[in-house]
N, C-alpha and C positions, 0 to 999 in steps of 0.2 A: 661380145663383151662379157658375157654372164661366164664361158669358159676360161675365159683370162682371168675373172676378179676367185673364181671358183679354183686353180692354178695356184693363183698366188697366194691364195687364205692355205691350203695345203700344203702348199712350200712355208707358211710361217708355222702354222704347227709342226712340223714334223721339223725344224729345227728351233722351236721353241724350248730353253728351260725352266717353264714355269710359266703361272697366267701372269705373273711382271713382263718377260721380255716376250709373252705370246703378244700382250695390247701394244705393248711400244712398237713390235715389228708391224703390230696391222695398222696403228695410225699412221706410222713413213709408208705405209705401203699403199693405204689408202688414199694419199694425198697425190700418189703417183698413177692413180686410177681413177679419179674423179676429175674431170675439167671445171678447170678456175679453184679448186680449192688448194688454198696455200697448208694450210694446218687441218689438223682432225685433233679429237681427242674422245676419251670413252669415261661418262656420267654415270656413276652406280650409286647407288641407296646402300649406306650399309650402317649395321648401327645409330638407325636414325637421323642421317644426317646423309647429303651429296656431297661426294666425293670423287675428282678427278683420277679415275687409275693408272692412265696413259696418257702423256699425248706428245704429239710428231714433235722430231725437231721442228723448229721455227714456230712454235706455237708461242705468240706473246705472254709472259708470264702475268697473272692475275687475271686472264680472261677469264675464265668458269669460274674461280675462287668469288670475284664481285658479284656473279649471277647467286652465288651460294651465300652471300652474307647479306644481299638485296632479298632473297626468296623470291626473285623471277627474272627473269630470262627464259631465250629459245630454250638453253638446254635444260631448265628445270621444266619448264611447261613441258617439253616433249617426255623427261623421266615420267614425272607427274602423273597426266593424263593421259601418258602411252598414247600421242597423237601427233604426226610432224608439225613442225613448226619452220618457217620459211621466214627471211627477212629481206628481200631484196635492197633493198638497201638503207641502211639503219641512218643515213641521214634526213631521211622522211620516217623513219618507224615512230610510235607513238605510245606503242604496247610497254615498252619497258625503260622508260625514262631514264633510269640513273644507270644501266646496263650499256645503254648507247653510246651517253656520252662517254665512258671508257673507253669502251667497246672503240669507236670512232677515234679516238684519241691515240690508241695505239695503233690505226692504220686501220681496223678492218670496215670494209664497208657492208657484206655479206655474211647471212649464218644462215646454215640449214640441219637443224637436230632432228635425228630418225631416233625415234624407240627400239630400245631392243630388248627383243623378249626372255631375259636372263632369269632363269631358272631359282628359285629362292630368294630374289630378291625385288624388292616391294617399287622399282623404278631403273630405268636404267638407258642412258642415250650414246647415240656415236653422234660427234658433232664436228660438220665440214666448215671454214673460212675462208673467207674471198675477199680480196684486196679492193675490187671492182666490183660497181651498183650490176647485181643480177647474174653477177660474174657464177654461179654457181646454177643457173638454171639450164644451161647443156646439160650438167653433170647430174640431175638430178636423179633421172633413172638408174643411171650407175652406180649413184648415190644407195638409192633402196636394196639393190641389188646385193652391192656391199656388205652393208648394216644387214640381212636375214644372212647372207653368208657369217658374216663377224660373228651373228647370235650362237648361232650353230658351234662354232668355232671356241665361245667362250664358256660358252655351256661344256662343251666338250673337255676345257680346261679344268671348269672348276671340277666336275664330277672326278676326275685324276686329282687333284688337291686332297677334295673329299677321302676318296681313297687312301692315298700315302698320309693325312693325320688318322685314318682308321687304323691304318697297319700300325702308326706311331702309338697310338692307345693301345695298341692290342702288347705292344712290346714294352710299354711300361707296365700296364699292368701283370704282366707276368714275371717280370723283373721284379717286381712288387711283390707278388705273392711268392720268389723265390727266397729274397732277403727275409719275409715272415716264416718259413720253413726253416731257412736255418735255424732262425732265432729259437725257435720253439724245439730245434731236437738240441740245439745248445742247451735251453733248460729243461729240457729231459733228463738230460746224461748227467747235469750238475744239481737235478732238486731230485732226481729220482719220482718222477711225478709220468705223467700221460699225457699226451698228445692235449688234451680236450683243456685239464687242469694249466699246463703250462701255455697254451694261447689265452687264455682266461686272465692269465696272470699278466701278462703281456698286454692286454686290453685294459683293463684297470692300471697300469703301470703307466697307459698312455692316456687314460681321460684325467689320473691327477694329476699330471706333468704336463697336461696340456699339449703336446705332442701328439702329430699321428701317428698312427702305428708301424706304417713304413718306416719313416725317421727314425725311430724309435729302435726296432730292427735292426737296421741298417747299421745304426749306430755299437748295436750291441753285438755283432756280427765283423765290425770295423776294429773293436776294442780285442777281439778275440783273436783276432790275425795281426794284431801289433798295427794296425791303420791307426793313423790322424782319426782324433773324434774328438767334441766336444765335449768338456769333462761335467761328471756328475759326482755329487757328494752319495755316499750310501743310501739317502732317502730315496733316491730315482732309481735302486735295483730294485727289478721285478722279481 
């Protein structure tokens, strides 16, 4: 089992575009690898707050949202306290009152929330559903199994995320400092001044205008090529 669930976590990244359709392919996929579980979904902490970032078709809609607006449930106790959380079946559960009776109402009788160890953020759960009392306790081992593959997997996502907004900063900001270059040998050529003098001028031009200094640039650079630009009255020349 562990080479199969190991298979399939690497067949969903490698045609995964992005950690959106990397979790949606591992919850359908996990639900096809776990016995008795009809739905999965994946519980992240972000910005303060639990937040659903995946989950399988068939997953009834407002399951984890109620656990998130109650502050308890399997799957916030297992983000929470990074500790599984089992509910064989929530028509005798007792833990999370108003969870259940939802929970119950759309059909499911079973939850089993695994922690996962996601890198930068402060909680984090893969959470299996079972239609039937216990119905998820074969699947349990395959369950864990799963979930440290999945960790792996989404760690693996975010750190490429991380990356392509690195490269995305890196290329604004040079973009940034190429529009501030024009601008300044623009008022080079036109005040007959230096390098030092005409960025100086440039800088005071944007803290009274309230403007940053890109925009600013940008603008002055847009006007100069016959571009669309926001018009200024003589007070806003630098």
């Amino acid at each position: 089992m562990t080479s199969e669930i190991r298979d399939t976590l690497d067949h969903a990244i490698a045609r995964s575009q992005g950690l959106d359709t990397l979790l949606r392919d591992l919850t359908d996929r996990a639900v096809g690898q776990v016995p008795g579980a009809v739905a999965c979904s994946v519980t992240v902490r972000r910005a303060d707050r639990l937040m659903t970032l995946a989950g399988s078709s068939g997953l009834p809609s407002g399951l984890d949202l109620r656990q998130y607006e109650n502050g308890s449930g399997p799957c916030v106790d297992a983000a929470e306290t990074r500790s599984p959380r089992y509910a064989p079946d929530l028509a005798t559960e007792t833990r999370w009152p108003a969870y259940t009776e939802y929970a119950l109402a759309t059909g499911v009788r079973c939850v089993l929330a695994l922690p996962l160890a996601v890198e930068g953020e402060t909680g984090a759960a893969l959470n299996f559903y079972g239609l039937e009392p216990d119905s998820l306790a074969e699947g349990r081992e395959a369950a864990g199994t799963f979930a440290e593959r999945a960790a792996d997997a989404v760690n693996e996502a975010l750190r490429l995320e991380r990356q392509q907004a690195s490269a995305a900063d890196v290329r604004t900001a040079l973009l940034s400092r190429s529009v501030i270059d024009q601008a300044v040998g623009m008022l080079m050529a036109r005040e007959r001044i230096d390098a030092h003098r005409a960025l100086e001028r440039l800088r005071r031009a944007s803290q009274h205008q309230n403007v940053k200094l890109r925009d600013l640039c940008g603008e002055l650079v847009a006007r100069a090529s016959g571009g669309a630009a926001r018009g200024r009255d003589s007070s806003g020349r630098p």
